[in-house]
PyMOL Python script that loads the backbone (N, CA, C, O; Angstrom):
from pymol import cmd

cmd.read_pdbstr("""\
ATOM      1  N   UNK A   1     102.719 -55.683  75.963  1.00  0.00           N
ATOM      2  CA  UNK A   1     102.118 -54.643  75.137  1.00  0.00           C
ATOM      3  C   UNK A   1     101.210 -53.804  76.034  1.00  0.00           C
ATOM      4  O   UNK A   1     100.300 -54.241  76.739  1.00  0.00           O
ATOM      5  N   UNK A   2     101.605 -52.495  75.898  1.00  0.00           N
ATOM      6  CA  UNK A   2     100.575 -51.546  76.579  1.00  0.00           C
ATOM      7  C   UNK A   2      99.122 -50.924  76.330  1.00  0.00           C
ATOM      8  O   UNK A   2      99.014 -50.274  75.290  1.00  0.00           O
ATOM      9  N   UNK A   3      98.172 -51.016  77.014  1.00  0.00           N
ATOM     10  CA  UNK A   3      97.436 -51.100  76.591  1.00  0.00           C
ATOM     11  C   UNK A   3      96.744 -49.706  75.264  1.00  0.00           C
ATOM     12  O   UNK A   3      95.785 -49.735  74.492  1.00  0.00           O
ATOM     13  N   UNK A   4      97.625 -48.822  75.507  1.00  0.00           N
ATOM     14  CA  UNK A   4      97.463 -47.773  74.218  1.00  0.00           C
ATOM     15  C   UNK A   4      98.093 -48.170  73.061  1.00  0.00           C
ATOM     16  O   UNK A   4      98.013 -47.347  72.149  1.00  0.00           O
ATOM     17  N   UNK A   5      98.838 -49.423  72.768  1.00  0.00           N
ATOM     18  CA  UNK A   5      99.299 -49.987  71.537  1.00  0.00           C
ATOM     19  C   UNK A   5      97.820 -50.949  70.902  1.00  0.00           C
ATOM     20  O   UNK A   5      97.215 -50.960  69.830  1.00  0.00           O
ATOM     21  N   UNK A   6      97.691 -51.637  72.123  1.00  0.00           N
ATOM     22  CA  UNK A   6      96.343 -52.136  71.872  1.00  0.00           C
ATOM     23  C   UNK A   6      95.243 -52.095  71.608  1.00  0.00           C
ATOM     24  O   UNK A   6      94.490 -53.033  71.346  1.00  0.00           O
ATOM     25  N   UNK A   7      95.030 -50.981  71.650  1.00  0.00           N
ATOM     26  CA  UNK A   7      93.607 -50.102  71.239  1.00  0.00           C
ATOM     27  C   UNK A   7      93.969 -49.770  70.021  1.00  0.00           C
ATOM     28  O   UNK A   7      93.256 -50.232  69.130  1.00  0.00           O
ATOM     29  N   UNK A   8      95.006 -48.999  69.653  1.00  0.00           N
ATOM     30  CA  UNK A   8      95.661 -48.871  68.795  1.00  0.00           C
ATOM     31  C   UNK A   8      95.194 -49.989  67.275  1.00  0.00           C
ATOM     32  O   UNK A   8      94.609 -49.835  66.203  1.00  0.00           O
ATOM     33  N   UNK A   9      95.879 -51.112  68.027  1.00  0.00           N
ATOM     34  CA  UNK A   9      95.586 -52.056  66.891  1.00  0.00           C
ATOM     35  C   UNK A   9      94.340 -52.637  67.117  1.00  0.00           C
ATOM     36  O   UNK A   9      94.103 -53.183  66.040  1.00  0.00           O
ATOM     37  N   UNK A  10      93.305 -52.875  67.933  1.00  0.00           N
ATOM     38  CA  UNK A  10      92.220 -53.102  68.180  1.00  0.00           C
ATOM     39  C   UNK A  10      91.443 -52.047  67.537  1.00  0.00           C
ATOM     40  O   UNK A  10      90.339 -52.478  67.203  1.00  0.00           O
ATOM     41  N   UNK A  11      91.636 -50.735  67.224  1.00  0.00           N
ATOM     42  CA  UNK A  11      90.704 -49.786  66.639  1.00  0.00           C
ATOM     43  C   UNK A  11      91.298 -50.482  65.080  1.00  0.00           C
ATOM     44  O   UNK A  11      90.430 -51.245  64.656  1.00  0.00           O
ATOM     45  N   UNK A  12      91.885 -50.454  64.626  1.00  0.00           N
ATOM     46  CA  UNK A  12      92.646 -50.529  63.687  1.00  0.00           C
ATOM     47  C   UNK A  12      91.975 -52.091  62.734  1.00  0.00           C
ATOM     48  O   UNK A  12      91.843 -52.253  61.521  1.00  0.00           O
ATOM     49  N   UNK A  13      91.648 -53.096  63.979  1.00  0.00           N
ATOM     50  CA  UNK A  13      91.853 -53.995  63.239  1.00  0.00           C
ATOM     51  C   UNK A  13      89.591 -54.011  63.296  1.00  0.00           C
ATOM     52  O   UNK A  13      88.895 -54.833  62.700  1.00  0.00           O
ATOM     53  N   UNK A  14      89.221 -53.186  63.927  1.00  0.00           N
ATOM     54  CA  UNK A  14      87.901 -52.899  63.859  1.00  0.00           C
ATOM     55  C   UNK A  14      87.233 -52.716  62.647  1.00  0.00           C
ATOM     56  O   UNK A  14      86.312 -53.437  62.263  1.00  0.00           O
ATOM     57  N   UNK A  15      87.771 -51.586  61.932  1.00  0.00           N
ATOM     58  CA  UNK A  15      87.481 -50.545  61.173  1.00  0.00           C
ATOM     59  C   UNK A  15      87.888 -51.959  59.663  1.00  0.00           C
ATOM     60  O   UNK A  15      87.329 -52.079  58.573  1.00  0.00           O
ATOM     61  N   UNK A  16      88.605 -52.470  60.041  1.00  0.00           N
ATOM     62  CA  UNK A  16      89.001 -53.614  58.919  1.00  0.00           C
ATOM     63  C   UNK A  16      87.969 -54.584  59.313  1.00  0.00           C
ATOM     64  O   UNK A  16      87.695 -55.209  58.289  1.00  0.00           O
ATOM     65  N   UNK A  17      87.303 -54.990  60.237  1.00  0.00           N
ATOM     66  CA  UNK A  17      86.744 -55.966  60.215  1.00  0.00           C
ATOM     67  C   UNK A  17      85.157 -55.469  59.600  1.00  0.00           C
ATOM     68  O   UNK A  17      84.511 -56.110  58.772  1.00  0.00           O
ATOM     69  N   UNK A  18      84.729 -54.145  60.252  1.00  0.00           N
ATOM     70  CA  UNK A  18      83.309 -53.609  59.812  1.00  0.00           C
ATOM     71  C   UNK A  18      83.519 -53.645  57.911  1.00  0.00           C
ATOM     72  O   UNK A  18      82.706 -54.216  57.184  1.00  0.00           O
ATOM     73  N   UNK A  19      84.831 -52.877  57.363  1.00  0.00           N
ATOM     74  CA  UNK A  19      84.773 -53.007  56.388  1.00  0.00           C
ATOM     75  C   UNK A  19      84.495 -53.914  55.199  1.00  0.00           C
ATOM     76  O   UNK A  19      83.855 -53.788  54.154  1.00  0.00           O
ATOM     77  N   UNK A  20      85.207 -54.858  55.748  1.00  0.00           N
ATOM     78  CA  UNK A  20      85.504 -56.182  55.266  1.00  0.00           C
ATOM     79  C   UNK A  20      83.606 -56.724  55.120  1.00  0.00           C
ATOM     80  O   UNK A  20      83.019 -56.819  54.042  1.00  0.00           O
ATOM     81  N   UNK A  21      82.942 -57.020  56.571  1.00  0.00           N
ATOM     82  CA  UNK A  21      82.359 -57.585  56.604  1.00  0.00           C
ATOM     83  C   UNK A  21      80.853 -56.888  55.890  1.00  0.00           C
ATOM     84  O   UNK A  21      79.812 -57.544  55.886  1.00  0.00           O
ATOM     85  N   UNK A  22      80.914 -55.834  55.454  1.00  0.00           N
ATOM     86  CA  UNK A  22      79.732 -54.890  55.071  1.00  0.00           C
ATOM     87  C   UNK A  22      80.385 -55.139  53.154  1.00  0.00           C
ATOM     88  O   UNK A  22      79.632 -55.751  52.397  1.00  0.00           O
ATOM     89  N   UNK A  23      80.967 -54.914  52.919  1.00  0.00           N
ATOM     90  CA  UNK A  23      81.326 -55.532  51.288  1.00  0.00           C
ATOM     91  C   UNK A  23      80.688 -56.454  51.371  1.00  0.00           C
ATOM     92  O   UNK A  23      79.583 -56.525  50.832  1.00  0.00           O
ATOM     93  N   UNK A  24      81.396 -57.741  52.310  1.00  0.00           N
ATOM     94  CA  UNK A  24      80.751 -59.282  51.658  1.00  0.00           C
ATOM     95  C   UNK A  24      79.390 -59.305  51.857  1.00  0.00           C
ATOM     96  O   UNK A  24      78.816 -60.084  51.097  1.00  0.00           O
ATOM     97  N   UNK A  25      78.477 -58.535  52.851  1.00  0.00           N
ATOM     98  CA  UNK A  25      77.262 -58.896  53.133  1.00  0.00           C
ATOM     99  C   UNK A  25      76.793 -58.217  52.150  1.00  0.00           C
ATOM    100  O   UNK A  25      75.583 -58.445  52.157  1.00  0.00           O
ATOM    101  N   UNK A  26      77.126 -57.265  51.003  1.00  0.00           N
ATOM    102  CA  UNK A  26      76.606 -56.495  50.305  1.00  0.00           C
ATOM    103  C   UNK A  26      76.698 -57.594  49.037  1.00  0.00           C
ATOM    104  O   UNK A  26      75.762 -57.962  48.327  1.00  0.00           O
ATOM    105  N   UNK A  27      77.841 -57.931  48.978  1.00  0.00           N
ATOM    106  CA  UNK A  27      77.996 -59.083  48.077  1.00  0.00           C
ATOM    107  C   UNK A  27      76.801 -59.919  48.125  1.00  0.00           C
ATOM    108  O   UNK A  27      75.842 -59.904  47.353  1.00  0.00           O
ATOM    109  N   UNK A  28      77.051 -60.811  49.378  1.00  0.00           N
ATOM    110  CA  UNK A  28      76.018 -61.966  49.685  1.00  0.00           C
ATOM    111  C   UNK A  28      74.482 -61.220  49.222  1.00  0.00           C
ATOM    112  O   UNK A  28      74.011 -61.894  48.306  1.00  0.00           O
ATOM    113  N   UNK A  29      73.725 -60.244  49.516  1.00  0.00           N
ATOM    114  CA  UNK A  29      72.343 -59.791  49.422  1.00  0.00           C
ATOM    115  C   UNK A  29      72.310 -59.785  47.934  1.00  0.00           C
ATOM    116  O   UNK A  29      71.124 -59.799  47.602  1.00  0.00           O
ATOM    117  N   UNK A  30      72.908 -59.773  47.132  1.00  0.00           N
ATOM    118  CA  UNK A  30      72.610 -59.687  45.591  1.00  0.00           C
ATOM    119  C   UNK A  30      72.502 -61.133  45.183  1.00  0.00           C
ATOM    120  O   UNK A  30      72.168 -61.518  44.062  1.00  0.00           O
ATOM    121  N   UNK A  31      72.752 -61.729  45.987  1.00  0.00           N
ATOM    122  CA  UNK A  31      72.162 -63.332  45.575  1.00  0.00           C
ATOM    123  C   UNK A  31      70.469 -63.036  45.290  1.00  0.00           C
ATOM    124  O   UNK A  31      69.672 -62.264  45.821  1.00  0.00           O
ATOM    125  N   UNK A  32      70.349 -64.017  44.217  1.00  0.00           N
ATOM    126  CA  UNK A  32      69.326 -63.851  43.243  1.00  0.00           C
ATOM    127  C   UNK A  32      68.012 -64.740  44.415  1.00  0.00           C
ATOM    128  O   UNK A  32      66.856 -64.326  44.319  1.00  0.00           O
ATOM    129  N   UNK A  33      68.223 -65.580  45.152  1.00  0.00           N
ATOM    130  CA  UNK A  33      67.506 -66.402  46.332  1.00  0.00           C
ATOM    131  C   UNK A  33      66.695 -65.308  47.001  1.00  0.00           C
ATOM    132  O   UNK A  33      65.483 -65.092  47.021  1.00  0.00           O
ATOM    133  N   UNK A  34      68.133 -64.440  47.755  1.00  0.00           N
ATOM    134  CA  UNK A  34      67.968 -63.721  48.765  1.00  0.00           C
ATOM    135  C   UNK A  34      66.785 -62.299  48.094  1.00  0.00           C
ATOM    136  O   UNK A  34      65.698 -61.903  48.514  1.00  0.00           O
ATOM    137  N   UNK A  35      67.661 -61.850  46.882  1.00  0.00           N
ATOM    138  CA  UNK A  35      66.830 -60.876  46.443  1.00  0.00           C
ATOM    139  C   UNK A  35      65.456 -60.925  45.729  1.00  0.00           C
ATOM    140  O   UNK A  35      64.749 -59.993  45.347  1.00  0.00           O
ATOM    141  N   UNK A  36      65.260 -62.318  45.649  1.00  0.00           N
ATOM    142  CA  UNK A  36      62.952 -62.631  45.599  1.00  0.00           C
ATOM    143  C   UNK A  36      62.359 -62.464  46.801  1.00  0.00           C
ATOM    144  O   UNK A  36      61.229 -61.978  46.739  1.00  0.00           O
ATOM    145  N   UNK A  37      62.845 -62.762  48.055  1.00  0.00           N
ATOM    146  CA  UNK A  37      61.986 -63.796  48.712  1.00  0.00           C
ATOM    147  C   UNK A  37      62.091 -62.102  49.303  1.00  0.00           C
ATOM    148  O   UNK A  37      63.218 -61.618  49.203  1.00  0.00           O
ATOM    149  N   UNK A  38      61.137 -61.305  49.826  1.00  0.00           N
ATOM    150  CA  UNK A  38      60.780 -60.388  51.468  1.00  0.00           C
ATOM    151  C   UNK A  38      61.456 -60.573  52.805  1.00  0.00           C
ATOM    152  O   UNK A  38      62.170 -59.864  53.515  1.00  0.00           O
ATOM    153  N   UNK A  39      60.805 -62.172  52.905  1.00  0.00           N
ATOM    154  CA  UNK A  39      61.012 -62.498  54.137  1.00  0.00           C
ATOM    155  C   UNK A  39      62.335 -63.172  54.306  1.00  0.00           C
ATOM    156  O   UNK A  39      62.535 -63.297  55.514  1.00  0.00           O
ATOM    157  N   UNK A  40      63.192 -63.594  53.695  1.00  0.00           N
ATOM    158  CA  UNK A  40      64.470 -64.053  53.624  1.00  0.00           C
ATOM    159  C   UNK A  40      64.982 -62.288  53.707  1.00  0.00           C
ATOM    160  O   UNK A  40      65.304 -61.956  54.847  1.00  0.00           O
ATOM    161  N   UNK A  41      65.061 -61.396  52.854  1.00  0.00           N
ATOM    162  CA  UNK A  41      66.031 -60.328  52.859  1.00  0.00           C
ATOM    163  C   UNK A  41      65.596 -59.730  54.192  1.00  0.00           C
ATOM    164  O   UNK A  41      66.327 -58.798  54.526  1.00  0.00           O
ATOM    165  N   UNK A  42      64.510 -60.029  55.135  1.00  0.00           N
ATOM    166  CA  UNK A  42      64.382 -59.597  55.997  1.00  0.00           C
ATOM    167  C   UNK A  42      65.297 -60.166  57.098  1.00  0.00           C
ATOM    168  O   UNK A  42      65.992 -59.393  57.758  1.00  0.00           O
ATOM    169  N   UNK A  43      65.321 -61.595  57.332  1.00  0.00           N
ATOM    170  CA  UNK A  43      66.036 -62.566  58.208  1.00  0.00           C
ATOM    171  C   UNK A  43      67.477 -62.278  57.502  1.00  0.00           C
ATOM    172  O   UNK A  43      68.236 -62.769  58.337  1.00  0.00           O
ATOM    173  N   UNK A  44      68.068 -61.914  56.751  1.00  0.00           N
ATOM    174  CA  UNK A  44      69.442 -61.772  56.123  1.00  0.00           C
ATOM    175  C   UNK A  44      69.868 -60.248  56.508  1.00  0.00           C
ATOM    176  O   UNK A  44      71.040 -60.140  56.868  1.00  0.00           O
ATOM    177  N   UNK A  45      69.194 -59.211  56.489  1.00  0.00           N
ATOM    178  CA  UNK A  45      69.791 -57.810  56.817  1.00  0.00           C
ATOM    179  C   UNK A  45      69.738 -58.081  58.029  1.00  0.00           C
ATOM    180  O   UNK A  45      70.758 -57.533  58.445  1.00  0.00           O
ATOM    181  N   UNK A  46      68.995 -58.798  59.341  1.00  0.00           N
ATOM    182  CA  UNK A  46      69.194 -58.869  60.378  1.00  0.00           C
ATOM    183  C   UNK A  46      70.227 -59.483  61.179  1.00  0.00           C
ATOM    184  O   UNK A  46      70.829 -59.079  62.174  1.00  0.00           O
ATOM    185  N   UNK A  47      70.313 -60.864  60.320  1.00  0.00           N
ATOM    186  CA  UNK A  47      71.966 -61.238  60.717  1.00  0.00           C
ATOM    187  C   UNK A  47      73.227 -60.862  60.358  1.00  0.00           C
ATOM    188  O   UNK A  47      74.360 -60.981  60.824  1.00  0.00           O
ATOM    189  N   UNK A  48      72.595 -60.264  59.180  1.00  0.00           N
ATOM    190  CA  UNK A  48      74.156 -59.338  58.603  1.00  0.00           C
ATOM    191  C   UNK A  48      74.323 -58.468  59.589  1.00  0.00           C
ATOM    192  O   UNK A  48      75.367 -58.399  60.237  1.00  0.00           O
ATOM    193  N   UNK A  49      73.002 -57.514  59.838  1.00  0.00           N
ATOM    194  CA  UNK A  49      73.802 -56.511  60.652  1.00  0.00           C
ATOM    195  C   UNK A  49      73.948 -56.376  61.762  1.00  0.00           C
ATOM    196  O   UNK A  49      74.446 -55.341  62.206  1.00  0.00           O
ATOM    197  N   UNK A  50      73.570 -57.349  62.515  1.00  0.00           N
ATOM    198  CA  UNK A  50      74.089 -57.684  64.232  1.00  0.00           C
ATOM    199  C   UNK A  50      74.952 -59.107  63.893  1.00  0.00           C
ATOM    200  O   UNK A  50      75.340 -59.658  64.923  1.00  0.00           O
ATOM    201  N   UNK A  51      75.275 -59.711  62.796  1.00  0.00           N
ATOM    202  CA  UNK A  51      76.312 -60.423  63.026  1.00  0.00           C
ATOM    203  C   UNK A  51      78.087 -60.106  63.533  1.00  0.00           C
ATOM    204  O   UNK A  51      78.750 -60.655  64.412  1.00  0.00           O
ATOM    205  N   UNK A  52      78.437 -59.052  62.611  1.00  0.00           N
ATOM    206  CA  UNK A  52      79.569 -58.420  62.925  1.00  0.00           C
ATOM    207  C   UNK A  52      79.558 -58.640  64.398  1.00  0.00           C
ATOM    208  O   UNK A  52      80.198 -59.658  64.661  1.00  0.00           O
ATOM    209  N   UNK A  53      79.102 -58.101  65.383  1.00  0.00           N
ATOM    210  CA  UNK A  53      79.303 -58.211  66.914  1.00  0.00           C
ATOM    211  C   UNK A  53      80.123 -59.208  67.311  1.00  0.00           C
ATOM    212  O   UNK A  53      81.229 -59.019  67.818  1.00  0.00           O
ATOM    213  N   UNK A  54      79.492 -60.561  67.044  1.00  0.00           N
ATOM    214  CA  UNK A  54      80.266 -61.361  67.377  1.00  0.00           C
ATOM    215  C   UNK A  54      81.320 -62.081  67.095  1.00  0.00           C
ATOM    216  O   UNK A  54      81.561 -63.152  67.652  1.00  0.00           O
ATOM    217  N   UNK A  55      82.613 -61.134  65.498  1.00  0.00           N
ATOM    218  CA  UNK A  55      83.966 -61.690  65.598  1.00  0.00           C
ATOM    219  C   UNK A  55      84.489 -60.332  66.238  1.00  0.00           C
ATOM    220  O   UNK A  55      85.715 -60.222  66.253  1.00  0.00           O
ATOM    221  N   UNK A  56      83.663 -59.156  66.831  1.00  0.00           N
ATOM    222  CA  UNK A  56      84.391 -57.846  66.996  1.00  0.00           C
ATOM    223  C   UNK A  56      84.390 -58.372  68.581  1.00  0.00           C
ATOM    224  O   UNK A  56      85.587 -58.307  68.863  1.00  0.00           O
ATOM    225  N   UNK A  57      83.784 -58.794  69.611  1.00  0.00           N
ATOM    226  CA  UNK A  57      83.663 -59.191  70.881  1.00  0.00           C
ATOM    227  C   UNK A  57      84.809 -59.294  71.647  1.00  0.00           C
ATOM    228  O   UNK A  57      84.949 -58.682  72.706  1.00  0.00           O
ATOM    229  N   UNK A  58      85.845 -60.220  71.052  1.00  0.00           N
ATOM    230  CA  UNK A  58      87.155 -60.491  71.318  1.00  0.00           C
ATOM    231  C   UNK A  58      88.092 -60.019  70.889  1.00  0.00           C
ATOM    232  O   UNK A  58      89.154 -60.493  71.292  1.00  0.00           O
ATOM    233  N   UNK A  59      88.154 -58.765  69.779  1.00  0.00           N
ATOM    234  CA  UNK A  59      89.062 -57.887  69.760  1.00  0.00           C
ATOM    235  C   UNK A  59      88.253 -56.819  70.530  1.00  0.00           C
ATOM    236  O   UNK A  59      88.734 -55.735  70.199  1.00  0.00           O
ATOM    237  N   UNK A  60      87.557 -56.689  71.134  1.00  0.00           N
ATOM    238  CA  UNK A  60      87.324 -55.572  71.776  1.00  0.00           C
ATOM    239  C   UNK A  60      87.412 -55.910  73.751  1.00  0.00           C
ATOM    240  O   UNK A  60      87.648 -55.111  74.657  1.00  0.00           O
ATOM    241  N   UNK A  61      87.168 -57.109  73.795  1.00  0.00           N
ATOM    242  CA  UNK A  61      87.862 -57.542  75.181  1.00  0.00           C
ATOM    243  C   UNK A  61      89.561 -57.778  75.161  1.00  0.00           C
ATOM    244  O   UNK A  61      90.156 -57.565  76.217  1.00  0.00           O
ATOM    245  N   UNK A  62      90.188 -58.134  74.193  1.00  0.00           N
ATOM    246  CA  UNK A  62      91.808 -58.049  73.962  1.00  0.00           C
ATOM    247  C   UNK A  62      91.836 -56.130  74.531  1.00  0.00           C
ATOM    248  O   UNK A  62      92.106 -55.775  75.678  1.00  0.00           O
ATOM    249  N   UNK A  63      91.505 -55.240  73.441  1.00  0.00           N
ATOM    250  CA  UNK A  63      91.555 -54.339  73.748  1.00  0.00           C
ATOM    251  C   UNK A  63      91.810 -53.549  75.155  1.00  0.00           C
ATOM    252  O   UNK A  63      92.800 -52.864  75.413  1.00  0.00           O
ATOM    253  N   UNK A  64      90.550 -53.832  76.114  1.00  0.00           N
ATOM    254  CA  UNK A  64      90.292 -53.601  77.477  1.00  0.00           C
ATOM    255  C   UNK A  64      90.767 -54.342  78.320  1.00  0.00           C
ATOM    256  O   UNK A  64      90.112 -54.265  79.360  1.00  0.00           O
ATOM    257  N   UNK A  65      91.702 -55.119  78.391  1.00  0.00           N
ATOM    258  CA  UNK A  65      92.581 -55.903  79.282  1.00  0.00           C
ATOM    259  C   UNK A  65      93.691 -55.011  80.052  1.00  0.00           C
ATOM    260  O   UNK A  65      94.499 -54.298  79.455  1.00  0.00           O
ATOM    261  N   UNK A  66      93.628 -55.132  81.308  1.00  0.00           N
ATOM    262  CA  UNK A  66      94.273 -54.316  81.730  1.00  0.00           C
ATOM    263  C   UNK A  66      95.913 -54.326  81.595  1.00  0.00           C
ATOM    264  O   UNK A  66      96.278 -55.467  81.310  1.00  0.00           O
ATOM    265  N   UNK A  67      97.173 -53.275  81.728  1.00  0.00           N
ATOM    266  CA  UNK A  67      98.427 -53.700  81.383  1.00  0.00           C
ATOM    267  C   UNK A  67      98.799 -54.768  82.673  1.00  0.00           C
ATOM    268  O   UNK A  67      98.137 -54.973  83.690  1.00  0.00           O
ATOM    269  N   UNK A  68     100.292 -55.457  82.189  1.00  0.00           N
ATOM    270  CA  UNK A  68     100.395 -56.357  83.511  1.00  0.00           C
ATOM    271  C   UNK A  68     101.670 -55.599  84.256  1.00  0.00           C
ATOM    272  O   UNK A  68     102.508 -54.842  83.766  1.00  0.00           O
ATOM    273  N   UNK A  69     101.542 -55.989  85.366  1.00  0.00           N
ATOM    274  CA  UNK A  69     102.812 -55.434  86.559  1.00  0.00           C
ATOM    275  C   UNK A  69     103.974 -55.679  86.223  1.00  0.00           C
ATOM    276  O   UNK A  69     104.910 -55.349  86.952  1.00  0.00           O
TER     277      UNK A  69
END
""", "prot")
cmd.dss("prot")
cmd.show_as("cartoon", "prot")
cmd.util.cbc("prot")
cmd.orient("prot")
């Protein structure tokens, strides 16, 4: 696979993963726990929103792999 197919589906499968993962965290914050406490919705928007990074890491190094000979 060349690497412009790969980006291809690496952009592709991005845009599905941000999506995906910004619903459920929107989901998850309406928990009735999360939505009393300050300091919990504080520690929860922070891992929500630098969590994504780390299942996007490895489709984004798949991505940048160079083609082979």
């Amino acid at each position: 696979m060349n690497i412009r197919t790969r980006k291809l589906i690496g952009t592709i499968a991005l845009l599905v993963l941000a999506i995906v993962w910004s619903l459920v965290a929107m989901a998850i914050a309406q928990a009735p726990v999360i939505a009393e406490s300050k300091w919990l919705q504080i520690v929860y928007y922070v891992v929500a929103g630098l969590g994504w990074v780390l299942p996007a890491m490895p489709i984004v190094t798949w991505m940048s792999r160079p083609d082979r000979q």
